[in-house]
VOGU-3710 file (C-alpha; in Angstrom, 3 decimals, decimal comma):
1> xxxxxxxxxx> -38,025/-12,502/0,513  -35,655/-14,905/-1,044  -32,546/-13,037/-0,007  -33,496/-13,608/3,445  -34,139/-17,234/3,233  -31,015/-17,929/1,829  -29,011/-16,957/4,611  -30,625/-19,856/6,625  -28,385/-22,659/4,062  -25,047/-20,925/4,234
11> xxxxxxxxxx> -23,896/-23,880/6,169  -21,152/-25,962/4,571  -18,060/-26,227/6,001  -17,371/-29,621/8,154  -18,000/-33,071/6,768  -20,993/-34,333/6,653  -20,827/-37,000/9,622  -19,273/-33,794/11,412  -21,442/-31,139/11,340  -25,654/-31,339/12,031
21> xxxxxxxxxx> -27,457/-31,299/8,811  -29,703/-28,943/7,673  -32,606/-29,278/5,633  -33,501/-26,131/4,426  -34,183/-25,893/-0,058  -31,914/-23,704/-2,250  -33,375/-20,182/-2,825  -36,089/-20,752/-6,043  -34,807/-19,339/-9,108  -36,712/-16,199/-9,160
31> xxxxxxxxxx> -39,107/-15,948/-12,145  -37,522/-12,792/-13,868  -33,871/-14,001/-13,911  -32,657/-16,166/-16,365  -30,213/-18,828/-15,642  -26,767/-19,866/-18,331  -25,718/-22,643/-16,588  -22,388/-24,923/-17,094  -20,754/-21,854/-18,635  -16,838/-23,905/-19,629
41> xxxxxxxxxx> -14,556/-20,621/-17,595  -11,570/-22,934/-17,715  -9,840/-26,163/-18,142  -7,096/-28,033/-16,624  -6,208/-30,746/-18,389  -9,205/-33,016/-19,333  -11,267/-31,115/-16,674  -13,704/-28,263/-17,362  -14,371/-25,766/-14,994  -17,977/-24,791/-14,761
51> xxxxxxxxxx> -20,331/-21,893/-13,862  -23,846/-20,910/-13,579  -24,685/-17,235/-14,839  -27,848/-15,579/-13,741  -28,908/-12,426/-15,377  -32,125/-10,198/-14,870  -34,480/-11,121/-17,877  -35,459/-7,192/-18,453  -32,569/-6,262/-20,424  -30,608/-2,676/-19,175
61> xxxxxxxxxx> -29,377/0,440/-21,362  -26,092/-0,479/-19,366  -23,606/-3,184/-17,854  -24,335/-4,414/-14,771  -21,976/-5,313/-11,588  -21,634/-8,648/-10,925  -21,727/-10,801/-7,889  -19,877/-13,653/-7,813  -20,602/-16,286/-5,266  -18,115/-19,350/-3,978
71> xxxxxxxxxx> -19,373/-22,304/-2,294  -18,393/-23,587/0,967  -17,884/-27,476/1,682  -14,161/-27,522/3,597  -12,834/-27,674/0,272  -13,761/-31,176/0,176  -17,593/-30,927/-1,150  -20,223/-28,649/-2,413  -21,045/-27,385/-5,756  -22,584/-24,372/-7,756
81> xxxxxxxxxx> -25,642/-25,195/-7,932  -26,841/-23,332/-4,698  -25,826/-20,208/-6,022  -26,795/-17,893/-2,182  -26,448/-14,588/-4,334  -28,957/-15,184/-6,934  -31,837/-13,399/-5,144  -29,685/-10,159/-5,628  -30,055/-10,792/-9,359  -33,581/-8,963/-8,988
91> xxxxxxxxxx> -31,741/-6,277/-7,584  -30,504/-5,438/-10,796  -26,838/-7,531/-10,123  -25,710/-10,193/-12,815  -24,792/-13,420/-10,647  -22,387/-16,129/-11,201  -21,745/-19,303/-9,010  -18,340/-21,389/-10,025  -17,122/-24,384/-8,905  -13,480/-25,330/-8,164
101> xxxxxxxxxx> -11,319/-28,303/-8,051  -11,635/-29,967/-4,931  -9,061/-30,954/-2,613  -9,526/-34,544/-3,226  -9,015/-33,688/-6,785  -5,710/-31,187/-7,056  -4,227/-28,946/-3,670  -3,323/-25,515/-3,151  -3,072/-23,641/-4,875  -5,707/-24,886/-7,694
111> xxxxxxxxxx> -8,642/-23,875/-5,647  -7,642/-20,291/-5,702  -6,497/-20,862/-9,613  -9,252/-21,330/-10,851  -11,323/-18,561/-8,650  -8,981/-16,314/-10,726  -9,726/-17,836/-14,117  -13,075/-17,117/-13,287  -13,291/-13,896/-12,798  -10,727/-13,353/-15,395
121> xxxxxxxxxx> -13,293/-15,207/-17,552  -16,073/-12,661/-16,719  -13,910/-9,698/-17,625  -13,142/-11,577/-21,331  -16,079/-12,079/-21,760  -17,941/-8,666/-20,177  -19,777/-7,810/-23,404  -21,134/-11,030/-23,987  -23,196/-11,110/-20,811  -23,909/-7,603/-20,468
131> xxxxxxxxxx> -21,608/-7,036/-17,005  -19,176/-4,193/-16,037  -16,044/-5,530/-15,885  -15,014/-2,668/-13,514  -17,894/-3,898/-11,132  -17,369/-7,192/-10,121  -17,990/-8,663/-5,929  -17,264/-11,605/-4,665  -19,033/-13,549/-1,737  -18,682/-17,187/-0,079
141> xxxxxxxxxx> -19,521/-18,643/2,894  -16,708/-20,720/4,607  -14,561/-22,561/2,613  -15,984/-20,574/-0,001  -15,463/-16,942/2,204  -11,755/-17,954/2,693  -11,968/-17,991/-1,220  -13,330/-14,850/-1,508  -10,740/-13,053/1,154  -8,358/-14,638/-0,964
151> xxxxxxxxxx> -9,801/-13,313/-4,133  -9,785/-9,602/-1,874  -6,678/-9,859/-0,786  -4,357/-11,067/-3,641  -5,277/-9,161/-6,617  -2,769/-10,035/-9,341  -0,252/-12,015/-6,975  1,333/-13,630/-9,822  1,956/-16,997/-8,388  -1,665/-17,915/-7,031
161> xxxxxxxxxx> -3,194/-16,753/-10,991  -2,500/-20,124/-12,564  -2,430/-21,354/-15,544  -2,514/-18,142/-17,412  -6,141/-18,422/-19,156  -7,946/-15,176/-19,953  -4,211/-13,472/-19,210  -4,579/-10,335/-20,525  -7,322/-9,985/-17,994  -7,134/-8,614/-14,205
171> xxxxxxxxxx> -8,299/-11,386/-11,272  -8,733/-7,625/-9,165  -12,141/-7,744/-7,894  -14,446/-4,585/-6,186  -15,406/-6,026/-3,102  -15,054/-9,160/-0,977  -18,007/-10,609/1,275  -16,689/-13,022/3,163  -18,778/-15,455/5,700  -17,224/-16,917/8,460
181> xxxxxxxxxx> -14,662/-18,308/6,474  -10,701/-19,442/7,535  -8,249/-16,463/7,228  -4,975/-17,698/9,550  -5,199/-21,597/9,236  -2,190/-21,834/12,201  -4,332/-19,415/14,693  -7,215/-21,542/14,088  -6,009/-24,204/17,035  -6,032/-21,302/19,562
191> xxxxxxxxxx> -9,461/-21,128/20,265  -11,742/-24,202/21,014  -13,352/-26,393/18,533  -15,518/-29,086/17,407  -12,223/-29,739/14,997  -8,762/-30,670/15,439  -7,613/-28,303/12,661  -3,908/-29,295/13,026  -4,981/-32,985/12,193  -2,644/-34,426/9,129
201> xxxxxxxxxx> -6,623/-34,887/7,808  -8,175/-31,785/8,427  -9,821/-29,692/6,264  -7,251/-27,167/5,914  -4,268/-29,974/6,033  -5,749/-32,017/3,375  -6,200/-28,767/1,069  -2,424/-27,890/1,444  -1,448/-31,176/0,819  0,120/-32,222/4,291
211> xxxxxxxxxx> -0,188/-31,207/8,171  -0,283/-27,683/8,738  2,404/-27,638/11,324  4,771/-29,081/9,229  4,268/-26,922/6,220  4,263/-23,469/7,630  5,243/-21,751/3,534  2,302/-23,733/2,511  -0,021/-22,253/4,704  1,049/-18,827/4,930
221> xxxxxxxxxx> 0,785/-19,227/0,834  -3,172/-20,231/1,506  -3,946/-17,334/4,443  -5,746/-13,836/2,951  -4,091/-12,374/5,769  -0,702/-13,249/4,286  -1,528/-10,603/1,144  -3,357/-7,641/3,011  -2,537/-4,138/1,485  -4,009/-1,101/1,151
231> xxxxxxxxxx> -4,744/-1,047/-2,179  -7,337/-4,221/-1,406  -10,982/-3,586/-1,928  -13,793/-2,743/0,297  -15,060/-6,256/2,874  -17,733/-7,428/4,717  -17,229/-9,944/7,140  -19,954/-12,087/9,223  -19,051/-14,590/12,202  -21,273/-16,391/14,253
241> xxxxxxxxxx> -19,195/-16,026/18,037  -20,648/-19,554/18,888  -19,212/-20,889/15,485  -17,961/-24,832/16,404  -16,463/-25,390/13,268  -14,193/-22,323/12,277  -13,282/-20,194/15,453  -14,579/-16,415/15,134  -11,100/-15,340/15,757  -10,405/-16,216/12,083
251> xxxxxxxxxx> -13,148/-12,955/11,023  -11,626/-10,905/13,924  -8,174/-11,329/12,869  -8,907/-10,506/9,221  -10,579/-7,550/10,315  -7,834/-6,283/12,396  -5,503/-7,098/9,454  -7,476/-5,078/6,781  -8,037/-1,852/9,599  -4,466/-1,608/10,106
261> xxxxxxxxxx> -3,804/-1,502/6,553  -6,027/1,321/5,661  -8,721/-0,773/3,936  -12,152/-0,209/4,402  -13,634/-3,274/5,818  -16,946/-4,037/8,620  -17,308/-6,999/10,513  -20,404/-8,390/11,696  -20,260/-10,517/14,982  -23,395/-12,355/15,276
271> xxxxxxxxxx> -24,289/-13,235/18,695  -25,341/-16,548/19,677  -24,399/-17,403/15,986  -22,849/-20,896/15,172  -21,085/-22,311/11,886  -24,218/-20,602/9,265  -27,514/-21,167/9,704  -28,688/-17,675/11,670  -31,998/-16,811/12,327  -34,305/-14,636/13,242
281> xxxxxxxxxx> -33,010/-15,380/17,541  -29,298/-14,110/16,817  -27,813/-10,524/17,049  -28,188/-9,391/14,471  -31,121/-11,118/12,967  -30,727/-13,115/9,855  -33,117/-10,235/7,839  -30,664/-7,304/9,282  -27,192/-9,185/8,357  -28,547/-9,779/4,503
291> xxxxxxxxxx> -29,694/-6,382/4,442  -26,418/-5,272/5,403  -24,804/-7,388/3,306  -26,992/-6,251/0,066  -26,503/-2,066/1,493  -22,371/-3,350/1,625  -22,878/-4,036/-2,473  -24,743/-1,452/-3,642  -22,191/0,921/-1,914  -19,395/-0,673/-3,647
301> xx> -20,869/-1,601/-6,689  -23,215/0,329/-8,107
//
C-alpha cells in the first residue's frame, strides 16, 4: 500500500550535510485521484503562495474532509510536491499540500501566516473543490508537524493570521497530526542532540530571526504549547525515542500540555525510532503507526 510506503520519506528536518540522506521515491500519484496543482492560496507582495489539490476522480453526492499536509525541511527547505497524505485521497479524503515562505525568505511569523491563509483559502473556496469546510485535518512531519501543532493550537489567535486574506474565513482546523515535530524550542537543549539548537544559526534561531536565548517573546510566540486550550481539536502525535535531530521530549511535552487541558490527544512513542524514516524493526511498526494515523482521521473527520 502506498500509505505505508510513505511513512518511510517523512524525513526532513536537519540540513542536508546534517542529517543521512534517504533515497526512498515520493508515494506515486495513485491512478484514481486527480491532481490541481500550483493552486495561487495567497500572495505577499510579488510572491504567490502555492498548493497542490488532490481529489478522488469518482465524484461524491457530498463534500468531503480534507487533509491538509505541511512539509518538513527545518524551515529552511522542502516543498509541496511530496504531498505524504495523498494516498488517503483513495480513502475518500480531498488532499492538499502548501508550501510556505521559508526562513531564508521572511521569519516568524510568515510561516505560520500563510498556513492560515491556506486553510482559510480552502474554506473560501469549499464549493469549488467539493470539500467540507467543517472537516478539515492537518498533518506535517517536523518542521512541518510544528506547523500543524501550531495550526491545532492557535485557532483564530489574531496576531499569527496575517495578512488578512480570505478574512471572513476561520484558520480553526478539526484535527492536528503532528510528526515528531518542535513544540518548546527553549526545552529542546535539555536533552541530547545531534544539534546545537541554541546556536545563533540553528534551525529554530534562524526562523525567529535571532538566537533563541536572547529572544525568549519570540519564541514563546513560535511554541504550540504557548496556545494550548481546551477548546483545541483532537491530535495525534508520533516520536521516534532515538530521534537525533528533534529530542522526543518536544512530542512528550505537547502531549502533557494538551492532557492537562482537557483535549483529546494520543501520542505514539516509537521505539528504536530516529528523526522519520520507521520501518517495519521499530515499535510500533511503520504499517501499525499509518494505520493509526488513518483510524485517528476517520474518527475525527468523517
Amino acid at each position: 500500500m502506498a500509505l505505508l510506503s510513505a511513512l518511510a520519506v517523512i524525513f526532513a528536518y536537519a540540513k542536508p550535510e546534517d542529517r543521512q540522506q534517504q533515497s526512498q521515491p515520493s508515494p506515486r500519484n495513485p491512478d484514481n485521484v486527480e491532481i490541481v496543482r500550483d493552486v495561487v492560496y495567497g500572495t505577499v507582495g510579488e510572491k504567490k503562495l502555492l498548493m497542490d489539490i488532490a481529489y478522488p476522480k469518482e465524484k461524491g453526492d457530498k463534500p468531503r474532509p480534507v487533509i491538509v499536509w505541511i512539509h518538513g525541511g527545518a524551515w529552511l527547505e522542502g516543498n509541496k510536491n511530496n504531498n505524504l497524505a495523498l494516498p488517503l485521497t483513495q480513502s475518500g479524503y480531498i488532499t492538499a499540500s502548501i508550501e510556505y515562505r521559508l526562513s531564508q525568505e521572511a521569519v516568524w511569523p510568515a510561516q505560520i501566516n500563510d498556513c492560515k491563509t491556506a486553510i482559510r483559502f480552502l474554506r473560501a473556496h469549499a464549493e469549488q473543490y467539493g470539500l467540507d469546510p467543517q472537516k478539515i485535518g492537518v498533518w506535517g512531519s517536523s518542521a512541518g508537524g510544528h506547523l500543524a501543532a501550531m495550526l491545532g493550537t492557535s485557532g483564530e489567535v489574531k496576531e499569527l493570521e496575517g495578512s488578512g486574506e480570505w478574512a471572513d474565513q476561520s484558520s480553526r482546523v478539526q484535527a492536528a497530526a503532528d510528526f515528531f515535530g518542535p513544540t518548546n524550542f527553549l526545552k529542546m537543549i535539555d536533552f541530547p542532540s545531534s544539534m546545537k539548537h541554541d546556536a545563533p544559526d540553528s534551525p529554530e534561531s534562524l526562523l525567529i530571526g535571532g538566537s533563541i536565548l536572547d529572544h525568549p517573546d519570540r519564541v514563546r510566540s513560535a511554541d504550540p504549547i504557548t496556545y494550548v486550550s481546551a477548546d483545541d481539536p483532537p491530535f495525534f502525535i508520533a516520536h521516534g525515542n532515538k530521534d537525533p535531530l528533534v529530542p522526543y521530549n518536544q512530542s512528550e511535552l505537547l502531549y502533557d500540555a494538551l492532557k492537562k487541558a482537557g483535549v483529546d490527544a494520543q501520542m505514539i512513542l516509537v521505539k528504536d525510532g530516529g528523526h522519520g524514516g520507521w520501518s517495519e524493526q521499530t515499535l510500533p511498526t511503520q504499517k501499525e503507526i499509518m494505520q493509526s494515523v488513518q483510524v485517528f482521521f476517520d474518527r475525527c473527520l468523517k
